[in-house]
C-alpha atoms as one frame of an Amber mdcrd trajectory, in Angstrom:
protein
  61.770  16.991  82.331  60.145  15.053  84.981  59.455  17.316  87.859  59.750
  14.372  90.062  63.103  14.372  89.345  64.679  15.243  93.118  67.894  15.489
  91.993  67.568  18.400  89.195  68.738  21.271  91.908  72.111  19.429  92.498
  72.628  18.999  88.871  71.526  22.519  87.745  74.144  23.561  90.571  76.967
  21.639  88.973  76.037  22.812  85.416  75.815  26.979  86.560  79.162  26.296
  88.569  80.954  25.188  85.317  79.506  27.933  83.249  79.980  30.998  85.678
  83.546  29.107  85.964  84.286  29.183  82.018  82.302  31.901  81.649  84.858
  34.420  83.842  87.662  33.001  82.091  86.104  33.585  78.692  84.858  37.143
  79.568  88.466  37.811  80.854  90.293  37.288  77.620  87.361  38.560  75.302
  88.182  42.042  77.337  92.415  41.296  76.976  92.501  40.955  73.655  90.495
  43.521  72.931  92.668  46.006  75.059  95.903  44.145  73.397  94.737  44.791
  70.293  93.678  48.947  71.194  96.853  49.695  72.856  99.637  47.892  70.764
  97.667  48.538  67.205  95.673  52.182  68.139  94.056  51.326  65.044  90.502
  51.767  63.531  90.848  49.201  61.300  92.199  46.454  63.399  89.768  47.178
  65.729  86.845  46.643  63.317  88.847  43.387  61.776  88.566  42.462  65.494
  84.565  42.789  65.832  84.311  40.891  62.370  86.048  37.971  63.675  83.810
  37.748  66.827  80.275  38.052  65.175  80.826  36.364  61.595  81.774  32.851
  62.780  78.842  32.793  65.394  76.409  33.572  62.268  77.749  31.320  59.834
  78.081  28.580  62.252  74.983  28.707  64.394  72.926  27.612  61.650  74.317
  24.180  61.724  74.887  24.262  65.359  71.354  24.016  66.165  70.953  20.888
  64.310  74.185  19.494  65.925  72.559  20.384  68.988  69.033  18.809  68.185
  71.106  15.345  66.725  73.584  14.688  69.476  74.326  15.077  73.271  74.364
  18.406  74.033  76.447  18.077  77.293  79.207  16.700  75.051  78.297  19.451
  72.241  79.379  22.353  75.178  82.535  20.490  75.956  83.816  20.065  72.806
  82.930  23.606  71.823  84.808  24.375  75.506  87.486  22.466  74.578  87.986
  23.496  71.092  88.340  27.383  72.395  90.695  26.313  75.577  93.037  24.499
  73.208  93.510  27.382  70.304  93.780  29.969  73.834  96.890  27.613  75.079
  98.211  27.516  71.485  98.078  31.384  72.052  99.740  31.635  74.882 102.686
  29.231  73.957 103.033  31.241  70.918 103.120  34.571  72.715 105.646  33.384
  75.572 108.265  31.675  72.963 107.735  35.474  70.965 106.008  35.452  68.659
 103.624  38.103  69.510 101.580  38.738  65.957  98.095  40.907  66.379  96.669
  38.546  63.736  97.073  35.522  65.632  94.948  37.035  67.957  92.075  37.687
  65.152  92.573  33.960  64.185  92.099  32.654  68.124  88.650  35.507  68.058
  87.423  33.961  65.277  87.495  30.002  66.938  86.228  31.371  69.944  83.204
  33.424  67.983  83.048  29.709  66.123  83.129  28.204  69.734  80.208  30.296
  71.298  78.054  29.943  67.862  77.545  26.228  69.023  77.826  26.813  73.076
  74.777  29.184  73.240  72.319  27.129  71.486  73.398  23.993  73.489  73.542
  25.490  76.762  69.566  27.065  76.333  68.520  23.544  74.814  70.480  21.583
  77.911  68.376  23.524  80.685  65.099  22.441  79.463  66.520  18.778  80.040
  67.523  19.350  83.147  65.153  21.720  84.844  61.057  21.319  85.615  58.979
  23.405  83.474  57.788  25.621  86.419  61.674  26.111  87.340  62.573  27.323
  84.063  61.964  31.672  84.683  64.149  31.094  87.852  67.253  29.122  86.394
  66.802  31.159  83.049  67.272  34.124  85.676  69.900  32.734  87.833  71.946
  32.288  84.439  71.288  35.646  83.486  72.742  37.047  86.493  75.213  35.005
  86.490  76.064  36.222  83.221  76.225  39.751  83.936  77.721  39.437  86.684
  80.967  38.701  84.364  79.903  42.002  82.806  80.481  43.629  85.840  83.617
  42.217  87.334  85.405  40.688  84.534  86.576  43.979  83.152  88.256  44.916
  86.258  89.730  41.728  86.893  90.929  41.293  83.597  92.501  45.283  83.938
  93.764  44.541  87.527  95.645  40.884  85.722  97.127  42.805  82.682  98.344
  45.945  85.153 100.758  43.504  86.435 101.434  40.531  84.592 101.716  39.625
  80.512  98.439  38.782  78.627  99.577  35.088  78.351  98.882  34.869  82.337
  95.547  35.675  81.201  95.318  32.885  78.205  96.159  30.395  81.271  93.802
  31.369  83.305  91.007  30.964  80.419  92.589  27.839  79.872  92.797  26.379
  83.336  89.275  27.400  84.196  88.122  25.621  80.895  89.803  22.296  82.247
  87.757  22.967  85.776  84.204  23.939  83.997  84.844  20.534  81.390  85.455
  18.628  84.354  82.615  19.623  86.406  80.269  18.925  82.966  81.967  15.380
  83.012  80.144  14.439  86.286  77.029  15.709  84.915  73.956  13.574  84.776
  71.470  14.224  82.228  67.904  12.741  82.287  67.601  10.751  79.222  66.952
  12.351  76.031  65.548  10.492  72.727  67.556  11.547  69.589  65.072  12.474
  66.750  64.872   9.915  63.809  66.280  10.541  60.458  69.693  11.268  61.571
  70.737  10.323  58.110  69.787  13.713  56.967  72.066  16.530  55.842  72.911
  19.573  57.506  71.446  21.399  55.028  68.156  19.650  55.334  68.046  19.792
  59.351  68.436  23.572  58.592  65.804  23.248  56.499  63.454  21.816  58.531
  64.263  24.224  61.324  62.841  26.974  59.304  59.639  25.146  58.307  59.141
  24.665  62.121  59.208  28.652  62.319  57.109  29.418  59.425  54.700  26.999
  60.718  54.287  28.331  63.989  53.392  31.883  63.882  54.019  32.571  67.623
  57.892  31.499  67.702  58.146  33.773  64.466  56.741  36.671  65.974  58.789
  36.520  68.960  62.244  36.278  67.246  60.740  39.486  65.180  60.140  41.105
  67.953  63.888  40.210  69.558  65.231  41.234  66.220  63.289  44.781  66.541
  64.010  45.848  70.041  67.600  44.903  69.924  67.532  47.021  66.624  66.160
  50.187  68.303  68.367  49.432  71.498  71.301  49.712  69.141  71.878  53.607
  70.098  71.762  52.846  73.978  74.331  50.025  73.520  77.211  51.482  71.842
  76.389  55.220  71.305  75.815  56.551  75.583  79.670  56.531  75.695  80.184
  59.249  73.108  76.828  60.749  74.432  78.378  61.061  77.889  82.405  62.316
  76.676  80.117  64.833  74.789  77.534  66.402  77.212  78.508  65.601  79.884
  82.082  65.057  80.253  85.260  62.833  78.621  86.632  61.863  82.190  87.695
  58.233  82.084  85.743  57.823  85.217  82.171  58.988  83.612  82.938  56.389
  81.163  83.911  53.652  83.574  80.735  54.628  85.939  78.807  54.479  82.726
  79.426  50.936  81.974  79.359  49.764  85.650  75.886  50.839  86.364  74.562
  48.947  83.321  76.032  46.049  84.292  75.093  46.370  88.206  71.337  46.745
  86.560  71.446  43.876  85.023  73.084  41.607  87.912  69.788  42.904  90.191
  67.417  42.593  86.886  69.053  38.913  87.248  68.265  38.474  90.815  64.540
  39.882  90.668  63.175  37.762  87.834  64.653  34.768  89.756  63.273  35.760
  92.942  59.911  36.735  91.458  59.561  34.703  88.778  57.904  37.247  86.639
  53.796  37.446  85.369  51.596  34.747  84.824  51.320  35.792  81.708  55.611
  35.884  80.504  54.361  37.977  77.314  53.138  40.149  79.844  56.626  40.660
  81.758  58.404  40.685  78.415  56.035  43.594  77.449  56.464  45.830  80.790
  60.187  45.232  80.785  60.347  46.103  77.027  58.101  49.264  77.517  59.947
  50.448  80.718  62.979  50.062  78.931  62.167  52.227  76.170  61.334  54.753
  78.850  64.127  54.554  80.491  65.657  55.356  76.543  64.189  58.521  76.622
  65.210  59.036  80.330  68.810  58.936  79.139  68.018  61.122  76.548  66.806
  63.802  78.547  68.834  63.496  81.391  70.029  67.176  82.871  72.523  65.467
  84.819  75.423  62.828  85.119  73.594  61.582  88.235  70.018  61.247  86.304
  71.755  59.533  83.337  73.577  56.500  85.726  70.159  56.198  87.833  68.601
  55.404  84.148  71.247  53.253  83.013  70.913  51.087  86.495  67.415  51.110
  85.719  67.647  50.123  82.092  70.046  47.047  83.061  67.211  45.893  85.282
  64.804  45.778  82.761  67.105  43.887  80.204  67.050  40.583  82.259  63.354
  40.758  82.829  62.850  41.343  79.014  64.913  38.456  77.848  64.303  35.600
  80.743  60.525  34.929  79.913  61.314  34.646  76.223  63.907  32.146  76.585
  61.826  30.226  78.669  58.392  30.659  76.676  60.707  29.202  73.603  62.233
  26.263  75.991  58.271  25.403  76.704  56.814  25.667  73.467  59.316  24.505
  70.937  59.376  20.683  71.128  62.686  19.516  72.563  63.957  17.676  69.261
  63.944  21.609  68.050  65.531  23.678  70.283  68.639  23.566  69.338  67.495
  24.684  65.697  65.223  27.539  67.573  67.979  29.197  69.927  70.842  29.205
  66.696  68.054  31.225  65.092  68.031  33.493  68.311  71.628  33.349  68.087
  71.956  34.563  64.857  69.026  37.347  65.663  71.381  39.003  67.925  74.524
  38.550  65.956  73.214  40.465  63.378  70.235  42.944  64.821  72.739  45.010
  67.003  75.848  45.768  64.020  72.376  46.123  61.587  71.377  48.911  64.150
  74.942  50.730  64.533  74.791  50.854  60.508  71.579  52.704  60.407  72.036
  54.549  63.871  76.436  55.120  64.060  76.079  57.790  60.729  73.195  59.085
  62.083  75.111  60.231  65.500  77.016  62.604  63.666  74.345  64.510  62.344
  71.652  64.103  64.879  72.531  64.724  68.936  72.800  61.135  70.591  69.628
  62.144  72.673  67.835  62.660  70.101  68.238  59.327  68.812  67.687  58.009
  72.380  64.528  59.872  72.382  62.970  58.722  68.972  64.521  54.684  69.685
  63.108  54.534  73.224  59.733  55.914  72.044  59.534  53.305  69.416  60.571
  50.749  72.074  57.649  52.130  74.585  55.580  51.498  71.466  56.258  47.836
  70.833  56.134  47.439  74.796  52.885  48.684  74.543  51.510  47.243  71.559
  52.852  43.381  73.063  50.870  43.808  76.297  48.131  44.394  74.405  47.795
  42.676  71.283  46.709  39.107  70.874  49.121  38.620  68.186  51.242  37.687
  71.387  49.256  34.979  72.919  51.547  31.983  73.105
């Protein structure tokens, strides 16, 4: 992008507008169906048919989504993939206001939607790069991050506050009206222009191909999409396991729960806000590194936390860190990977962290009812301080 573009902050404006738009809708129904599902089903089972149908699409169907992405325009690539979710959400809600109110419609509109974000994600990460200068990219990588957990944060209570006094089809609209706004704020979008690589003749199968030549070839991009895979492994136990942690030492109040998830997600809104207003290290290895080894104390901080009020100051602190972890390696793969394979590169991120967090609840979930949750804070966080360290340090790391 041609930094003497003047007209990149208005346009970055209009694209973050559209996706914080389509991105509360989104996060509202992701959190209604999933409370649909729990209270009309109270089933195990259903549940887990649930989290199938929004990981497995997004795997299968990022691999060809980043060569989609690299072949054709990627603002049209988000709007279709937009538009494809909005219209199975309004087939929904038709369906569910003339009666016919079947749970596994619902896993059939979670499994487009997975589909839908398998080729949104990729697109959206290659798109900023066209739009934004280089030296812009840690603050708009951060502005989108808080942006995005700022849905964390309020979209569960909206989405509770909606369903405590209307249907969950007033919900479907909403996803589906703010889809229409967010597609027709994307229309007016003007993107720089963008040469299309040649050989567009080739198969799928051999774009994919070629996408993971480009990573064996570069040794860098490869070791930073091992290390992604690793830390979101280990972080496995302080994602899904601190909520039966907390209902068993230190309480099963709904409200410990509730506070529980709040403070993460108030973390990571400020995380959000400070990489964007600082902009991080020189170095971005460097500010992946810190964040990655204060995260892994902050691990062992919820591990041995004597009290409630401990634990939430180290979940506020661990959301802070997340941000500051992730920005600088989105934007070190936006810089280095050459634009005609970024779409390719972020469906491999994609699929990293589609599969490393369920491949870390099947090796850490048994273990949690044999070993204390702390203790498999306190062994996961160390590990994480580790790699912190060890990627400050090494120069195995040097992009």
């Amino acid at each position: 992008m041609d930094s003497s573009n003047h007209n990149w902050k208005s346009q970055i404006s209009l694209f973050l507008t559209a996706q914080t738009i389509t991105l509360f809708g989104s996060s509202l129904v992701q959190y209604a169906i999933v409370w649909y599902i729990t209270l009309t089903t109270s089933s195990g089972t259903m549940m887990t048919i649930a989290t199938v149908c929004g990981f497995v699409p997004q795997i299968i169907i990022s691999l060809f989504a980043g060569v989609w992405v690299d072949r054709y325009n990627r603002k049209k690539m988000i709007i279709v993939s937009d538009g494809m979710i909005a219209a199975a959400t309004l087939i929904l809600a038709i369906l569910f206001l003339a009666g016919y109110k079947n749970v596994w419609l619902l896993f059939i509109v979670l499994l487009i939607r997975s589909a839908g974000t398998g080729i949104q994600t990729p697109a959206i990460h290659a798109l900023i790069p066209q739009l934004v200068p280089k030296e812009q990219l840690m603050k708009v990588n951060g502005m989108y991050s808080t942006i995005t957990s700022l849905m964390m944060v309020l979209s569960p209570a909206a989405s509770g506050a909606i369903l405590s006094i209307g249907p969950i089809e007033s919900i479907l609209l909403i996803d589906v009206i703010t889809a229409g706004v967010g597609i027709c704020i994307l229309l007016t979008l003007r993107l720089p222009a963008y040469l299309l690589p040649k050989n567009q003749s080739k198969s799928n199968l051999q774009g994919i191909a070629e996408g993971f030549a480009y990573l064996r070839a570069h040794a860098f991009i490869k070791r930073l999409l091992m290390l992604l895979v690793a830390i979101m492994i280990l972080a496995s136990p302080a994602a899904f396991l601190t909520p039966l942690m907390v209902s068993r030492s230190f309480g099963a109040e709904m409200w410990r729960l509730t506070a529980s998830e709040m403070t993460f997600g108030i973390g990571a809104v400020m995380g959000g806000a400070l990489i964007t207003a600082w902009g991080g290290f020189r170095n971005r290895m460097h500010t992946t590194a810190v964040a990655c080894a204060l995260y892994g104390l902050m691990m062992i901080g919820l591990g041995v936390a004597p009290l409630f009020l401990v634990y939430l100051i180290c979940n506020v602190l661990i959301g802070i860190t997340m941000p500051c972890f992730n920005a600088p390696i989105t934007v070190l793969l936006q810089e280095k990977v050459e634009p005609s394979m970024h779409g390719r590169v972020f469906s491999f991120v994609q699929i990293a962290s589609s599969c490393a967090l369920p491949l870390g609840m099947i090796l850490f979930g048994p273990l949690a009812d044999v070993v204390r949750v702390e203790s498999l804070l306190i062994g996961t966080g160390i590990c994480v301080l580790v790699c912190g360290v060890y990627t400050y340090f090494s120069k195995r790391f040097v992009g």
